[in-house]
VEXMI-766337 format. One record per residue (C-alpha): chain; x, y, z; residue in one letter; residue number from 1. Coordinates in Angstrom, 3 decimals, padded with zeros to 6 digits. Example, Ala and Ser with C-alpha at 12.3 -4.5 7.8 and 13.67 -1.06 7.14 Angstrom:
2
A;012.300;-004.500;007.800;A;1
A;013.670;-001.060;007.140;S;2
//
This chain:
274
A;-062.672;-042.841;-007.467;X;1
A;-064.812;-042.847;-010.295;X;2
A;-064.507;-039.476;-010.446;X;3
A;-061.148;-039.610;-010.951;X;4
A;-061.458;-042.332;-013.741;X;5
A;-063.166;-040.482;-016.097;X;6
A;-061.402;-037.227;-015.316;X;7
A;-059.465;-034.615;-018.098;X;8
A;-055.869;-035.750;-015.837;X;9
A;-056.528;-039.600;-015.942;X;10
A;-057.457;-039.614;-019.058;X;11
A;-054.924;-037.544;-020.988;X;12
A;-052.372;-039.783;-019.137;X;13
A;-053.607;-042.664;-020.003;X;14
A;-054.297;-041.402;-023.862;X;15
A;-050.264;-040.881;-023.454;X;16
A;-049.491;-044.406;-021.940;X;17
A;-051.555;-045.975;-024.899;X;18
A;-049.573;-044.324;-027.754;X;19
A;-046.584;-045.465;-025.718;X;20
A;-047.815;-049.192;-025.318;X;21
A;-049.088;-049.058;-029.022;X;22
A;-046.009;-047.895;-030.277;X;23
A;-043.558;-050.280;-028.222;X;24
A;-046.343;-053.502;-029.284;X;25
A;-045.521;-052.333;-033.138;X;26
A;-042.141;-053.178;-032.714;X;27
A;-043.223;-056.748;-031.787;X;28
A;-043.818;-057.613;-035.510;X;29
A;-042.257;-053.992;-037.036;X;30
A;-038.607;-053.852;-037.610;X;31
A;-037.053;-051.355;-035.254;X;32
A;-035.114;-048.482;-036.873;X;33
A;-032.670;-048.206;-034.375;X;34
A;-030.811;-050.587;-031.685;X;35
A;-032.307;-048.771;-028.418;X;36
A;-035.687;-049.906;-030.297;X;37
A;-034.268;-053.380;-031.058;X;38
A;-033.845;-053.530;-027.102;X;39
A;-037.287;-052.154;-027.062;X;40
A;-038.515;-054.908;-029.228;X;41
A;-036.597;-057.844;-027.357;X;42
A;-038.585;-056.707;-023.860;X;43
A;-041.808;-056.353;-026.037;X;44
A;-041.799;-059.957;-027.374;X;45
A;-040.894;-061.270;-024.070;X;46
A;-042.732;-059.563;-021.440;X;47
A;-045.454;-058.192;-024.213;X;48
A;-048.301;-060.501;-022.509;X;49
A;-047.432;-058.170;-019.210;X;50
A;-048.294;-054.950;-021.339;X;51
A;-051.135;-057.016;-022.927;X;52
A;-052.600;-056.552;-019.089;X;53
A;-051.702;-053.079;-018.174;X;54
A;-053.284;-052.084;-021.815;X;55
A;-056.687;-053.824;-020.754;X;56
A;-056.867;-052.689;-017.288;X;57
A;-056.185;-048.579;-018.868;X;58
A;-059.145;-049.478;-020.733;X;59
A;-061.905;-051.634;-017.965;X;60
A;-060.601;-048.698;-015.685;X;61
A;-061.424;-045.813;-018.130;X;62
A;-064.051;-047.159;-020.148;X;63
A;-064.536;-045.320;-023.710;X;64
A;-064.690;-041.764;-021.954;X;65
A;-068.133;-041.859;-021.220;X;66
A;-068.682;-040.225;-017.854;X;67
A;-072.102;-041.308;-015.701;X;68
A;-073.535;-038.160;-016.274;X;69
A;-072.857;-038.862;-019.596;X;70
A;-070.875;-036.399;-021.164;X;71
A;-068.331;-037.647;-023.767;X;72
A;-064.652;-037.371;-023.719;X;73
A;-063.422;-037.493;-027.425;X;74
A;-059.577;-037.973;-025.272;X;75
A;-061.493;-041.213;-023.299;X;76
A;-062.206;-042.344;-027.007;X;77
A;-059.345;-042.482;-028.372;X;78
A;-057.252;-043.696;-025.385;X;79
A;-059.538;-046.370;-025.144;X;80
A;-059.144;-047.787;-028.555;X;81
A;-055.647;-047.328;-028.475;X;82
A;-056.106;-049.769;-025.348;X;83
A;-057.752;-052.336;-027.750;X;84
A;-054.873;-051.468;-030.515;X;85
A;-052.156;-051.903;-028.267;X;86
A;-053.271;-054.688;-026.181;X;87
A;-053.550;-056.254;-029.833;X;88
A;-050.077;-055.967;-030.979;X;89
A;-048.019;-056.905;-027.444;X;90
A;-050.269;-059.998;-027.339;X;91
A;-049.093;-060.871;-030.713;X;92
A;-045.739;-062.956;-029.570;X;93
A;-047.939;-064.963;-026.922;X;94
A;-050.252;-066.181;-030.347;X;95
A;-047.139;-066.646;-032.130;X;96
A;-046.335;-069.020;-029.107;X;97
A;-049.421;-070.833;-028.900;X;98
A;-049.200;-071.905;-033.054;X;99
A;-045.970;-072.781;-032.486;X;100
A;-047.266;-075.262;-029.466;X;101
A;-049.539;-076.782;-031.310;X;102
A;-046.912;-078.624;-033.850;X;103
A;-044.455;-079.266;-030.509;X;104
A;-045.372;-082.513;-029.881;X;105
A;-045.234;-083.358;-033.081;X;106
A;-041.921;-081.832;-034.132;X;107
A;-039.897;-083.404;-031.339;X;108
A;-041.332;-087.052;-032.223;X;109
A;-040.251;-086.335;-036.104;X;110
A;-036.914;-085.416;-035.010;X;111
A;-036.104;-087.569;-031.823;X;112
A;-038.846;-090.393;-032.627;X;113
A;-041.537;-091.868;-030.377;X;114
A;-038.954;-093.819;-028.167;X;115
A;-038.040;-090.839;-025.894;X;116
A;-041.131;-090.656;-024.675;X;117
A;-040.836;-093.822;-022.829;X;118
A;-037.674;-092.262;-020.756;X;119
A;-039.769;-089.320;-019.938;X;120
A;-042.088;-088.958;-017.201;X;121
A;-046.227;-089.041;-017.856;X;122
A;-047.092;-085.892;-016.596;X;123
A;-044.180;-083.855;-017.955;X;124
A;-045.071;-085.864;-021.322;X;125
A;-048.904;-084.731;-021.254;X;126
A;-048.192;-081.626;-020.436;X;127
A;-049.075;-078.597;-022.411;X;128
A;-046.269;-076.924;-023.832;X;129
A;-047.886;-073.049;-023.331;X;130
A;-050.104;-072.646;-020.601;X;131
A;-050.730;-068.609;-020.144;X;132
A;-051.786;-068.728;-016.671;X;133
A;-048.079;-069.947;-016.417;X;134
A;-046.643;-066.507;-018.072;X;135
A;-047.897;-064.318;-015.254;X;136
A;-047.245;-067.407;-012.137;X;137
A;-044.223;-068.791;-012.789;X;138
A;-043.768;-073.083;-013.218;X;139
A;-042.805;-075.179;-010.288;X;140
A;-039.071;-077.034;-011.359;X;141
A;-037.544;-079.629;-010.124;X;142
A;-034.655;-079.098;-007.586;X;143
A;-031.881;-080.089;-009.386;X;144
A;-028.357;-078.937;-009.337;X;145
A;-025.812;-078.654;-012.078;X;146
A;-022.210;-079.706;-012.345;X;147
A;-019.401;-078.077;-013.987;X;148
A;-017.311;-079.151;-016.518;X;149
A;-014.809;-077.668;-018.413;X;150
A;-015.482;-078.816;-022.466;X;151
A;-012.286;-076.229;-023.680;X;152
A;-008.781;-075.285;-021.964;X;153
A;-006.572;-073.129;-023.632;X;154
A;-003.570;-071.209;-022.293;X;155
A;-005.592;-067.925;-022.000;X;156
A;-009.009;-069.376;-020.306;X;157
A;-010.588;-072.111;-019.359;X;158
A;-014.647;-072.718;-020.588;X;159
A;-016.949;-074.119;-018.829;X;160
A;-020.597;-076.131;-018.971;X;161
A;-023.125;-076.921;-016.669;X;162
A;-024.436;-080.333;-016.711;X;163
A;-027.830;-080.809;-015.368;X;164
A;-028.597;-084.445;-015.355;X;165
A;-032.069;-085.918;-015.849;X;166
A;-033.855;-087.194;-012.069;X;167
A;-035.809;-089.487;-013.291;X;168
A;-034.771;-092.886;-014.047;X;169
A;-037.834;-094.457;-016.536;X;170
A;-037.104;-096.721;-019.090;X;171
A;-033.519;-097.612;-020.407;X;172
A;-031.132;-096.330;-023.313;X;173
A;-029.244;-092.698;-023.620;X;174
A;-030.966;-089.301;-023.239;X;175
A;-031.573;-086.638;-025.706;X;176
A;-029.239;-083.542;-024.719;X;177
A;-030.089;-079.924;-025.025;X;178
A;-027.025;-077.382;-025.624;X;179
A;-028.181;-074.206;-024.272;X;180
A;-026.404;-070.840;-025.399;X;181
A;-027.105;-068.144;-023.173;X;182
A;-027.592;-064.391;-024.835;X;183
A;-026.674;-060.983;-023.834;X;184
A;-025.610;-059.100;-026.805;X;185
A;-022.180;-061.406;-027.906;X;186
A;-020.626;-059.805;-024.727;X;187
A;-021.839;-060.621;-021.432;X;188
A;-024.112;-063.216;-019.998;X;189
A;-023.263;-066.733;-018.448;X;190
A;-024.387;-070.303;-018.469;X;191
A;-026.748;-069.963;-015.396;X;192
A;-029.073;-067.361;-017.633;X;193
A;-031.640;-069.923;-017.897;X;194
A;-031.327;-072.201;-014.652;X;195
A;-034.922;-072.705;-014.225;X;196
A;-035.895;-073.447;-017.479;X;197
A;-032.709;-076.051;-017.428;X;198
A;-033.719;-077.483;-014.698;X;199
A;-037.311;-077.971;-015.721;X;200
A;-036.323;-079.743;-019.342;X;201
A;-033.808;-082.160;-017.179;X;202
A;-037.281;-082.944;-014.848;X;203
A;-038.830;-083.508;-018.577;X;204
A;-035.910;-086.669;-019.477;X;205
A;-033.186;-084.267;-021.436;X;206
A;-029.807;-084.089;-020.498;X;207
A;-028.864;-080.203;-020.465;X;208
A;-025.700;-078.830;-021.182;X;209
A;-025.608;-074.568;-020.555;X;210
A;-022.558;-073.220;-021.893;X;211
A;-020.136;-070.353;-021.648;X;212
A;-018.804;-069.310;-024.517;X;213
A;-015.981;-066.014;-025.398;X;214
A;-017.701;-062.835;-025.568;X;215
A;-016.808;-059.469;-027.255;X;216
A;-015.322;-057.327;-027.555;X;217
A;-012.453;-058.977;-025.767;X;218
A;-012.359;-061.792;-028.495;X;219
A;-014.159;-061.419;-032.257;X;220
A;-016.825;-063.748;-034.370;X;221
A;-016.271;-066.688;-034.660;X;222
A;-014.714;-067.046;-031.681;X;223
A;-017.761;-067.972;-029.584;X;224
A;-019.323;-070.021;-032.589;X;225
A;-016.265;-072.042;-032.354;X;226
A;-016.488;-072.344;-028.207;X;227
A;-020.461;-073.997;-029.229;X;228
A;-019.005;-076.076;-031.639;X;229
A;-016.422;-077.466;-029.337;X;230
A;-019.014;-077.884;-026.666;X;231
A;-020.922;-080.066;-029.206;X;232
A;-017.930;-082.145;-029.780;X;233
A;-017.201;-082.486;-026.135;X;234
A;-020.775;-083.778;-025.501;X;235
A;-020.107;-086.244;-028.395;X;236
A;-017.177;-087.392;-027.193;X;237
A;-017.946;-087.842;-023.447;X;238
A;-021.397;-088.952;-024.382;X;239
A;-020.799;-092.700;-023.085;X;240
A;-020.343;-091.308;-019.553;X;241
A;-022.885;-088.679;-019.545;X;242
A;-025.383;-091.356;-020.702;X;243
A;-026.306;-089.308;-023.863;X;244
A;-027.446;-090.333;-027.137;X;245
A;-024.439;-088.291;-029.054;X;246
A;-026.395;-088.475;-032.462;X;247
A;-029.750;-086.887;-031.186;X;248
A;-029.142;-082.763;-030.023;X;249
A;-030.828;-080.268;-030.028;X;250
A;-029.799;-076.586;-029.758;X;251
A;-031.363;-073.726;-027.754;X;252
A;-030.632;-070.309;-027.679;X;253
A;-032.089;-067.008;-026.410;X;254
A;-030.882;-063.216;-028.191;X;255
A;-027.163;-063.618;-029.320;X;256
A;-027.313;-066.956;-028.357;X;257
A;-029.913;-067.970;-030.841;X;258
A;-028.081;-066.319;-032.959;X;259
A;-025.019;-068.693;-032.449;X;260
A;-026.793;-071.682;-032.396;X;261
A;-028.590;-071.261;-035.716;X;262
A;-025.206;-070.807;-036.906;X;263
A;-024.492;-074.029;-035.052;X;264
A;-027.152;-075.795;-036.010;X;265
A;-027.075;-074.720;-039.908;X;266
A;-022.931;-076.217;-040.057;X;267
A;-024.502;-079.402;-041.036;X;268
A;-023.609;-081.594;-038.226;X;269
A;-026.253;-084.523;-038.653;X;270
A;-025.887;-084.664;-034.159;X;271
A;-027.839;-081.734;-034.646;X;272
A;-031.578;-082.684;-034.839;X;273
A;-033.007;-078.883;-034.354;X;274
//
């Protein structure tokens, strides 16, 4: 096996995979020229701590192209420090993520205030808001399940939300609610895009709504700004029997979807906390 590690076909391939991983983790901070490398750079910053692994283990399995006998490979070389490079710029989005958790906690309190915490459990309250062992194992949620609504009826269609409701019962007053806009490009995608990471912020004390919305090219901008606009009214309006504070939201969005709630979120709707 060793053998085989520090060998002219081993490491040529893996000099290959490390301009390939080096080139794809540029795009993780690098605009991308073209939209197959924008699609490039959306699987970078989101599965980029998975490359971050595969780039270290080319270079613990290859070393620096030095064999036992040791003869030098100027090809080991420079594969392995494109390892280092590129193991370097994919784990860029997973530091990005860890500054951003560090002003969380304090965020949410300046925009909901300290009394939410007393309607949220204690260990989903201490808990740390990046933990990388959890990238690569997954989180335990809680088992709940989401109701349907319809928030807008038209002749042509009916849209519809899913409501996943907070399990725990601490402490008294309305919840916070979470509007979640699913992505996929303005034209496909659905409201269950992000069911476990609903149903882990309802175990945390929010009320979630996940929307669908219109999608291209069947019906044109603003059409599907409008559908998260009226799904923030709806929540308003109904927010008596949903047992949600209507003045405290918050909206989350992933791809085109962030893209539509920024939008959203930028209207000026004072309901509209982040």
């Amino acid at each position: 096996m060793s053998d085989f590690l520090t060998s002219k076909f081993f490491l040529v391939g893996r000099l290959i995979l490390a301009i390939g991983l080096t080139a794809a983790g540029a795009l993780a901070f690098l605009p991308a020229p073209t939209h197959l490398l924008w699609m490039v750079a959306l699987g970078v910053t989101e599965w980029g701590h998975w490359l971050t692994l595969l780039a270290l283990t080319l270079l613990i399995l290859g070393g620096f192209g030095i064999s036992r006998s040791g003869t030098f490979s100027a090809t080991g070389l420079a594969g392995a420090l494109l390892c280092l490079v590129a193991a370097c710029f994919t784990v860029t989005p997973v530091l990005r993520g860890v500054l951003i958790a560090r002003e969380l906690h304090s965020q949410l309190e300046h925009s909901f205030g300290m009394a939410e915490a007393d309607r949220i459990d204690d260990a989903a309250r201490k808990a740390t808001p990046l933990v990388l062992s959890n990238l690569f194992k997954g989180v335990d949620v809680p088992a709940i399940q989401p109701t349907s609504v319809i928030y807008r009826k038209d002749e042509s269609q009916e849209l519809s939300l899913d409501l996943y409701q907070p399990s725990s019962q601490r402490g008294s007053g309305q919840r916070v609610g979470v509007l979640i806009v699913h992505g996929g490009g303005w034209q496909s995608g659905n409201s269950r895009e992000f069911a476990a990471l609903n149903r882990d912020l309802a175990g945390r004390g929010y009320l979630v709504a996940a929307i669908n919305y219109r999608l291209a090219p069947q019906y044109k901008f603003p059409d599907a700004l409008e559908d998260v606009r009226q799904a923030i009214a709806y929540l308003r309006t109904h927010a008596a029997d949903l047992g949600l504070d209507g003045d405290r939201l918050v909206l989350l969005g992933r791809s085109a979807g962030g893209q539509l709630a920024l939008l959203a979120g930028y209207a000026g709707d004072p309901a509209v906390r982040g």
